[in-house]
N, C-alpha and C positions, 0 to 999 in steps of 0.2 A: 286696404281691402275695399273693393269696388261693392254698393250695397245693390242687395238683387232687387228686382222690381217685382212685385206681385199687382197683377192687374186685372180686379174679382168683377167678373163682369154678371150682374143679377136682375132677376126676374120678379115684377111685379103682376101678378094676376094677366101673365100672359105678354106685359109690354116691357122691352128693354128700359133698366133704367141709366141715367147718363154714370158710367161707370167712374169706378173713384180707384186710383191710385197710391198702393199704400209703399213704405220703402222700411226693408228690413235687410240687416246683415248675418249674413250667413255660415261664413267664411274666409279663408282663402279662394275658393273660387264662388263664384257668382252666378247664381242660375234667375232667370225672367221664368214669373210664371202665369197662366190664365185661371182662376178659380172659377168654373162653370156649371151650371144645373141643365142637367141633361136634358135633350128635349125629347118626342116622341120620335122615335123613326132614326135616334142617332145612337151610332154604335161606337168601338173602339176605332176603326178604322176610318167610319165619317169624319170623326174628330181629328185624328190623326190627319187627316187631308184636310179640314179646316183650318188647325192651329200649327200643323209642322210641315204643311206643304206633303206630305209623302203619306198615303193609306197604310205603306207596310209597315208605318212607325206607330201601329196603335198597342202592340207589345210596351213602348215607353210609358204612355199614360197607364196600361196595366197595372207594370212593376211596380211606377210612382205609388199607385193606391193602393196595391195588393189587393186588387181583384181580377177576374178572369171574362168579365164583360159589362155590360153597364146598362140599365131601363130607366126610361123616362120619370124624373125628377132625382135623381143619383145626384149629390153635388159632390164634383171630383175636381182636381188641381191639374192643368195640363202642364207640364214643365218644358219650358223650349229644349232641354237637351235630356238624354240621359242622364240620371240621377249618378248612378256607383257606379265606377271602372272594376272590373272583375270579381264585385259583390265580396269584396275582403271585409271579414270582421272576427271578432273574437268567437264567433260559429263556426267559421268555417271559410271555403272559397268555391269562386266558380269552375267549372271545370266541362269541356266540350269535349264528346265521343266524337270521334269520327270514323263512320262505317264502310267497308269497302266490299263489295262487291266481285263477282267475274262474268258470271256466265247465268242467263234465263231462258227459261222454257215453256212452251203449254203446259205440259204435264211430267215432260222428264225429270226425277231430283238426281242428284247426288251431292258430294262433298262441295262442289265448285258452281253445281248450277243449283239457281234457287226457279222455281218454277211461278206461273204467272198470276197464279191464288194466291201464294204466300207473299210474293212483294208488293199486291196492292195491297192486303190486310196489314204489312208493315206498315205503308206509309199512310194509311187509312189510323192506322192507331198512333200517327205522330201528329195527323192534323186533330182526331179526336184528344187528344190526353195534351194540350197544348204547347205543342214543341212546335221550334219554330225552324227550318229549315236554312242555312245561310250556307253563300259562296267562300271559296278559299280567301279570297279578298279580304272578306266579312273576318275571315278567323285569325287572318295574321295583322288586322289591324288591331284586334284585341288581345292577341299575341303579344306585338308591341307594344301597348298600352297605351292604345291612340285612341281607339273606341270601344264603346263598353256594347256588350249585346245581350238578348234576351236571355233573363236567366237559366230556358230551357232550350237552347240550341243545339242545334246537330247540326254536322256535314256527312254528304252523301256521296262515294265516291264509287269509281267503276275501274278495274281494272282488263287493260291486254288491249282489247279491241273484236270482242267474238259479234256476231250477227243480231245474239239476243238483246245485245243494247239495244240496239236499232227499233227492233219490231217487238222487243215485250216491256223492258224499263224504259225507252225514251215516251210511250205515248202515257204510260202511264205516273212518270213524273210530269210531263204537260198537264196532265189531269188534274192535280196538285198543286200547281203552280212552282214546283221544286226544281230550283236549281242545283246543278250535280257536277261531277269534275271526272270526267275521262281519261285517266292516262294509259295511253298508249304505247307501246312497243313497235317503232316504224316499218319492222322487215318485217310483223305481221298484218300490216294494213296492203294487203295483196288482192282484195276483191272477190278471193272463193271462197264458194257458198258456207263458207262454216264463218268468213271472217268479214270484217269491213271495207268498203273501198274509201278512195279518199272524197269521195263525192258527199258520202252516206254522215264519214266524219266531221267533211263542212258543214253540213245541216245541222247535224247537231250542236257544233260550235254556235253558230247562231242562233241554234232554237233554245240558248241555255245550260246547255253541257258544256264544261269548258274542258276545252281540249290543252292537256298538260302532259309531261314527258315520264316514261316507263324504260327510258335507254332503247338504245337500237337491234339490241338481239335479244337481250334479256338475261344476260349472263350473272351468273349469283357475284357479285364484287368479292366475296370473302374467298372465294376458290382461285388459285391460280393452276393452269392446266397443265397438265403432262409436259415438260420439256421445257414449259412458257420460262426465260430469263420473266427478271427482276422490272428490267430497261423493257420488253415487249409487254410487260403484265403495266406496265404504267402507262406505255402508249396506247393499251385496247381499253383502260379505263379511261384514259382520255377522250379516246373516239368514238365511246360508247352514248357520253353526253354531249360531247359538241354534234356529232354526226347527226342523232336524234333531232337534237336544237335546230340544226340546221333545215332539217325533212322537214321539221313543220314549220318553220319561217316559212321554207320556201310555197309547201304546199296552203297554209292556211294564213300567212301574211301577218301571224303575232309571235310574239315573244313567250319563251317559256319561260316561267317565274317559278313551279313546284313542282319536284322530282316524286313518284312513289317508287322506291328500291324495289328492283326482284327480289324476292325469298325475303325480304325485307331486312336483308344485308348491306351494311355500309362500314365504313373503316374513316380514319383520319384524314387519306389520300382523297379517300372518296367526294369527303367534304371539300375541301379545301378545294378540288374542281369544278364543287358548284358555283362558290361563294368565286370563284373567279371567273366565272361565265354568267354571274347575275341571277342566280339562283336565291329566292328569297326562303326558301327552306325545302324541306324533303321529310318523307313518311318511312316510317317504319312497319311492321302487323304485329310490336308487339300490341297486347290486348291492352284496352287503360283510356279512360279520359284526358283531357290534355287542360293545366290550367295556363296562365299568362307567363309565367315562367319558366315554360318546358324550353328544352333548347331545339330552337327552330329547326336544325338537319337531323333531329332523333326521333320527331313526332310519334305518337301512340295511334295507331290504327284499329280496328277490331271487324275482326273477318267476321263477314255472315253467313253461315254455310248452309246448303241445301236441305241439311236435316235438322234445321232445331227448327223449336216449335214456337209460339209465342212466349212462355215465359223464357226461352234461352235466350229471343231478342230484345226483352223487356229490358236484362239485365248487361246488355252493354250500352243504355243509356246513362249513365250516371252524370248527372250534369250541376254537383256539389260534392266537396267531400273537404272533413277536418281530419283527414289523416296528419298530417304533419304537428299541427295544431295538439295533436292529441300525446305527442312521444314526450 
């Protein structure tokens, strides 16, 4: 066992004093840490860009302390890494919603379209009640159990490709700072007025939206159609995802790494043609949190529909749960 380093650096009557160096073991793994007194003017996130190089890693020092921000003379423990991988303990586990989206409006609702009132007050109530918003990247590294993330995470997703990304959810996930995941369906990025062009789709890949694969028609995987052989049903599920993959290599110059199913249908076949085009996983809508151990082509999605109201989307945040823990 490598012993961790704790290096408490303190304050006399305003002047740094020459810091002392203490060495404690911990474990099997090993964590370096800063013990500091807060000064005026610094927050979670100053700290976080003083001691971990990154502002957006002030959720780490957080968790470390289990507290939710920090005032002048605080003495807190800055930890070079994340502490827990997937907050497993005899409580319980961690577990990440992730929400998807289709369609937004000024003021139109229905089933599919959420309107321009109610998704800023969503994501107004994720930056207030401190959730922290992460990319697909973010989710399957924790998936894997590569990285550990903040205990209240979310992912934000959008499905098809209609107008309303554009001009009602992309300005106001910039607002936010939120990163969010597009996927798209290629034969509908056609440029009329109801849909995307591919212009509209590069911006937003760049402005933070990651643009990720929806198949090329959108056809439900579970249905085989009228007359369709066995041999033609496996070549249109074949062409369904490489063709996709292909449009947007070619039109947007990256690779796709995560499928969202139509109808949120998939089968054995299905899989088995991601995982051999490099597909690092795929979503599903059934409803549900997702912890480290889901299996990456089944994911748990949770539709957010145009007619619930706040508590309807309060309650697909669940970001712990000792279900299992408890049978």
């Amino acid at each position: 066992m490598r012993p961790a380093v704790i290096l408490l650096v303190l304050f006399f009557q305003g002047c740094a004093v020459q810091p002392q160096v203490y060495k404690v073991v911990q474990s099997d793994d090993a964590y370096d840490f800063v013990a500091v007194i807060v000064k005026p003017g610094e927050t979670l996130s100053s700290l976080a860009e003083k001691y971990l190089d990154d502002p957006h890693k002030g959720w780490v020092i957080a968790d470390f302390n289990e507290v939710t921000s920090v005032a002048a003379g605080d003495e807190i423990i800055v930890p070079s890494e994340p502490f827990a991988k997937a907050y497993l303990s005899q409580q319980g586990y961690q577990t990440v919603p992730v929400l998807t989206y289709h369609n937004f409006s000024e003021t139109k609702e229905n089933l599919m379209m959420v309107t321009k009132d109610k998704f800023e007050r969503q994501m107004r109530y994720l930056k207030e009640n401190g959730y922290t918003v992460i990319s697909l990247n973010q989710l399957f590294d924790f998936l894997e159990y590569r990285k550990p993330l903040p205990r209240k995470a979310v992912v934000i997703t959008i499905d098809d490709g209609w107008q309303g990304v554009y001009t009602i959810a992309y300005p106001i996930l910039k607002k936010y700072g939120y990163p969010a995941t597009l996927f798209v369906y290629t034969d509908l990025i056609n440029g009329n007025r109801k849909t995307l062009n591919w212009e509209q789709v590069a911006e937003l890949d760049r402005g933070g939206v990651d643009v990720q694969g929806h198949t090329k028609t959108h056809r439900n995987f579970n249905k085989i159609k009228d007359a369709e052989s066995l041999r033609k049903y496996v070549s249109e599920v074949e062409n369904e995802i490489t063709e996709s993959t292909r449009i947007i290599k070619k039109k947007l110059n990256k690779d796709v790494k995560y499928l969202a199913y139509p109808y949120g249908e998939t089968n054995n076949l299905v899989i088995a043609f991601l995982k051999q085009n490099g597909y690092r996983g795929a979503f599903t809508v059934k409803r549900g949190s997702n912890p480290f151990f889901m299996n990456h082509y089944t994911l748990n999605r949770s539709m957010i529909y145009g007619d619930f109201d706040m508590h309807d989307f309060k309650r697909n945040l669940q970001v712990s749960s000792s279900k299992a823990l408890n049978r």
